[in-house]
C-alpha positions in Angstrom: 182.8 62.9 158.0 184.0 64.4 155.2 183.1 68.2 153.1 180.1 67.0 150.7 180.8 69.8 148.1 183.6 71.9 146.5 185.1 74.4 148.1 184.2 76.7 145.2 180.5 77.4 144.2 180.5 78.7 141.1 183.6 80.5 139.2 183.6 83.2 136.4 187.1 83.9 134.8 189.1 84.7 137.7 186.1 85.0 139.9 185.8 82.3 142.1 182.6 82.2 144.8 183.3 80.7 147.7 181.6 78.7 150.4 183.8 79.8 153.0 183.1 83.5 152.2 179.4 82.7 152.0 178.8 80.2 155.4 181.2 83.1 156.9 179.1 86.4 155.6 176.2 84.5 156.7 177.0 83.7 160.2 177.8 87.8 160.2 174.0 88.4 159.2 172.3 86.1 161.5 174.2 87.8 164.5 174.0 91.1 162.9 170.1 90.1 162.5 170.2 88.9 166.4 171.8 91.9 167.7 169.5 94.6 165.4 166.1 92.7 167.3 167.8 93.1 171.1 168.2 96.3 170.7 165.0 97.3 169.5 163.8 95.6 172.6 165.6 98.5 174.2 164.4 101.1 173.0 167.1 101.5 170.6 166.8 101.5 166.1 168.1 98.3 164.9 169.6 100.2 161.5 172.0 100.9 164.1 173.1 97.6 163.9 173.6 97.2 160.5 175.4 100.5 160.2 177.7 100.0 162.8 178.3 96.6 160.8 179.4 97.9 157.9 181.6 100.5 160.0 182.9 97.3 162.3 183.3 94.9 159.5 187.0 95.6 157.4 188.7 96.4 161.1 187.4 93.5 161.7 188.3 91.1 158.9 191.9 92.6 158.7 192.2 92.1 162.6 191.1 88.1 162.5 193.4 87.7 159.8 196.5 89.6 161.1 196.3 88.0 164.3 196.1 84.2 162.6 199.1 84.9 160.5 201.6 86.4 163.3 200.0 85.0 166.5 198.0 81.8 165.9 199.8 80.2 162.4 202.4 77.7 162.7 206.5 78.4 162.9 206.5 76.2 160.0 207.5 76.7 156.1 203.5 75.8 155.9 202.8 78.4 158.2 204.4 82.1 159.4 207.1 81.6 157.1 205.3 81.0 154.1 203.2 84.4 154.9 206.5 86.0 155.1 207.8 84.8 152.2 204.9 85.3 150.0 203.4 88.6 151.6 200.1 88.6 149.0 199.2 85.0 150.3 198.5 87.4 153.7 195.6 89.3 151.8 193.7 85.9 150.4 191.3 85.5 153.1 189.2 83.3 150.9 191.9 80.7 151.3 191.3 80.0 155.3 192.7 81.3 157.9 191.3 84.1 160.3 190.9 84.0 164.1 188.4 85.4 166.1 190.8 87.3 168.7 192.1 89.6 166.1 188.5 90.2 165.3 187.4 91.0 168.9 190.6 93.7 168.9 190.1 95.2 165.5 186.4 95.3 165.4 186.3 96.1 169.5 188.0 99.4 169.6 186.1 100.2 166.0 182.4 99.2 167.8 183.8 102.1 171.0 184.2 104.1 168.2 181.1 104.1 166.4 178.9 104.2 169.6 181.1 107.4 170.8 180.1 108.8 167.1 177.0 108.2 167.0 176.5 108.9 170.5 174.8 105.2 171.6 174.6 103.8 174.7 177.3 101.4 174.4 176.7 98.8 177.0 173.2 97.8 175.2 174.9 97.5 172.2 177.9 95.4 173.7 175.2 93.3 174.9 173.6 92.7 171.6 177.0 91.9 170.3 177.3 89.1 172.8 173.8 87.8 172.1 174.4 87.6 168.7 177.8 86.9 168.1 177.6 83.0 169.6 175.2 82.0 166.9 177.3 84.1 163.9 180.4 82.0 165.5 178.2 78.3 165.3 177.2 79.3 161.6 180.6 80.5 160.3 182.7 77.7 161.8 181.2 75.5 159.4 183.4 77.1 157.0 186.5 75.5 158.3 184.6 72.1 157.3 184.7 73.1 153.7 188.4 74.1 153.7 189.5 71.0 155.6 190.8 73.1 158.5 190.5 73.5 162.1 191.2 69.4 162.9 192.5 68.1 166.1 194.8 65.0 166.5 193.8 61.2 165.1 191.1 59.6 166.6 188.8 56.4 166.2 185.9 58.5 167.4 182.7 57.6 164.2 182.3 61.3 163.4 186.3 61.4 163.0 187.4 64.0 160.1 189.0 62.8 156.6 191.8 65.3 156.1 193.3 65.3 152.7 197.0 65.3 152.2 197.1 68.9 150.8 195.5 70.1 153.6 197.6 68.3 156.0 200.0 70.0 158.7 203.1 68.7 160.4 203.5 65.3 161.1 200.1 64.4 159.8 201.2 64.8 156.0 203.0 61.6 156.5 201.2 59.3 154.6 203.0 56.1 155.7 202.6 57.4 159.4 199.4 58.6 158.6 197.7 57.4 155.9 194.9 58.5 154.6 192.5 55.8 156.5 193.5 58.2 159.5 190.7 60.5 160.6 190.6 63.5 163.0 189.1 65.4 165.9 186.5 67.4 164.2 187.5 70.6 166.5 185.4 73.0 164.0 182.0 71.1 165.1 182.7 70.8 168.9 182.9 74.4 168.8 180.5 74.9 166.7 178.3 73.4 169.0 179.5 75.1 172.1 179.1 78.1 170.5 175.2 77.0 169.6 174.6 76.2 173.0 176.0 79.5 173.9 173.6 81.4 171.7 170.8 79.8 173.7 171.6 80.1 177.3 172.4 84.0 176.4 168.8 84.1 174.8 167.4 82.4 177.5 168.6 84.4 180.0 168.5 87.6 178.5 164.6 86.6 178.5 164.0 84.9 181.8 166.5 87.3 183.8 165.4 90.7 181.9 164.8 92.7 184.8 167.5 91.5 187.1 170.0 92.0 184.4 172.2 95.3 183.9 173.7 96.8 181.0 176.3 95.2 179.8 176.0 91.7 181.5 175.4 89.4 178.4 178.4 91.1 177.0 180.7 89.6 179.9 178.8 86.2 180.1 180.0 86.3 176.2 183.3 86.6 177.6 183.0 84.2 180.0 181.2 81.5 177.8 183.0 81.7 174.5 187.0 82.1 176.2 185.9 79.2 177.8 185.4 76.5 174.9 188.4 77.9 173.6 190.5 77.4 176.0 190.1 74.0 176.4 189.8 73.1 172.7 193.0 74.8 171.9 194.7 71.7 173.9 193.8 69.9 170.7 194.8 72.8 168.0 197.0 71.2 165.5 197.5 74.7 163.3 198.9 76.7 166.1 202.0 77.4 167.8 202.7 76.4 171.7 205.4 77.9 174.1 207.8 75.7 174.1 207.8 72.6 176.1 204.0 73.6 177.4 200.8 72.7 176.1 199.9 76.3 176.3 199.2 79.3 173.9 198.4 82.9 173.3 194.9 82.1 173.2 195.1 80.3 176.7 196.2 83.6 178.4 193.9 85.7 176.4 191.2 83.6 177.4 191.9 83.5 181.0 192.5 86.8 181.4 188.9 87.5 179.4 187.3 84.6 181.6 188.8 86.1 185.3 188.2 89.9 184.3 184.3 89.5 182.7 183.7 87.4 186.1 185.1 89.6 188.4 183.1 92.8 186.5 180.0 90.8 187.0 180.1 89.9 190.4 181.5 92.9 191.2 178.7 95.1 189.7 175.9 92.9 191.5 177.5 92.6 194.4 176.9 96.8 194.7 173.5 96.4 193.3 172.7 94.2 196.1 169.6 95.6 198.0 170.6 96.7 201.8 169.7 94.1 204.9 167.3 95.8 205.9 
């Protein structure tokens, strides 16, 4: 496995197109697309979708790359300290390197504050969010397979992932360790995948279970689906950080904490819908 085409599309003077910003803006369409459709189900205008997008979007963006460069980048010279050292490199976004927690922060309190705004009932649009979200994050993680990113450690697996040298972290840029017949865990595509499959248990549910679900439950199945994946591919992360002497991360505790809270909320919130033995 290997990226089939330059990381660059096309390039005008200083201009450069990218594929990364393009797989990544279109992942943000197709769940922005998603989400507009659910709520017009309910009731609701699906321009409110794309407005709150535009109003969501640069929180966002700044959030996921924040939190990459101080939370999820390596203690390395290739990682936090290079940021630090060359504070512009922190603004090229086009280069790699966001993280969907920042994201869900940034973007999170701006969506509150859009629906409060505008006055929208904020659970239906939480739960168009977490429909359409999953299949934004399957489209835009194909990015990281143009950049060369997101790998896990060697493996002899057949869909194993040629890393250049360049784009190698610690210890894997050691050629005569590991040389360049080395290939690795493919961690973009796994969750890619998950994330795929997540998009269609949420639709099927939200169609088959329409009536027996409330307001705001796809929104914490999100939470309980997508923490999930993540926290057990981030055992494999090779371009993060770990307390030391554990196997463990920020994104392990965030996750658990988003998986034990969304699944508490939602069997609590069923539990008092629950019609009365009669």
């Amino acid at each position: 496995m290997y990226p089939p085409v330059d990381p660059i599309l096309f390039q005008i003077g200083p201009l450069a197109v990218r594929w990364y910003g393009i797989l990544i803006m279109l992942g943000i369409v197709s769940a922005a697309t998603v989400a507009s459709r659910y709520v017009e189900r309910k009731g609701e205008p699906g321009e409110n979708v794309w407005d709150m997008l535009v109003f969501v979007l640069i929180p966002a963006l700044i959030g996921a790359r924040l939190y990459y460069v101080f939370i999820q980048s390596p203690r390395t010279e290739q990682g936090l300290e290079y940021y630090l050292s060359n504070p512009w490199a922190i603004a090229q976004i086009w280069t790699g390197g966001i993280h969907i927690f920042g994201a869900f922060i940034f973007g999170g309190i701006a969506v509150v504050l859009f629906a409060r705004w505008r006055k929208l009932p904020l659970l239906i649009y939480l739960d168009a969010l977490g429909l359409g979200m999953p299949l934004g994050q399957a489209i835009g993680r194909l990015a990281n397979f143009i950049n060369q990113e997101l790998y896990g450690p060697p493996t002899t697996l057949p869909w194993g992932l040629r890393i250049d040298p360049q784009h190698r972290l610690p210890p894997y840029n050691d050629m005569a360790a590991y040389p360049e017949s080395v290939r690795f865990q493919p961690l973009f595509l796994y969750e890619s995948i998950w994330n795929f499959a997540g998009f269609l248990l949420l639709f099927w549910i939200s169609r088959r279970f329409e009536d027996w679900l409330l307001p705001g439950d796809l929104f914490l199945m999100y939470l309980i689906w997508y923490p999930l994946g993540r926290f057990m591919l981030e055992f494999m992360r090779t371009d993060s950080w770990f307390f030391a002497g554990t196997p463990f991360n920020t994104v392990h505790i965030l996750s658990a904490i988003a998986i034990v809270t969304a699944s508490v909320l939602l069997a609590v919130r069923h539990r008092r819908t629950r019609p009365a033995a009669g």
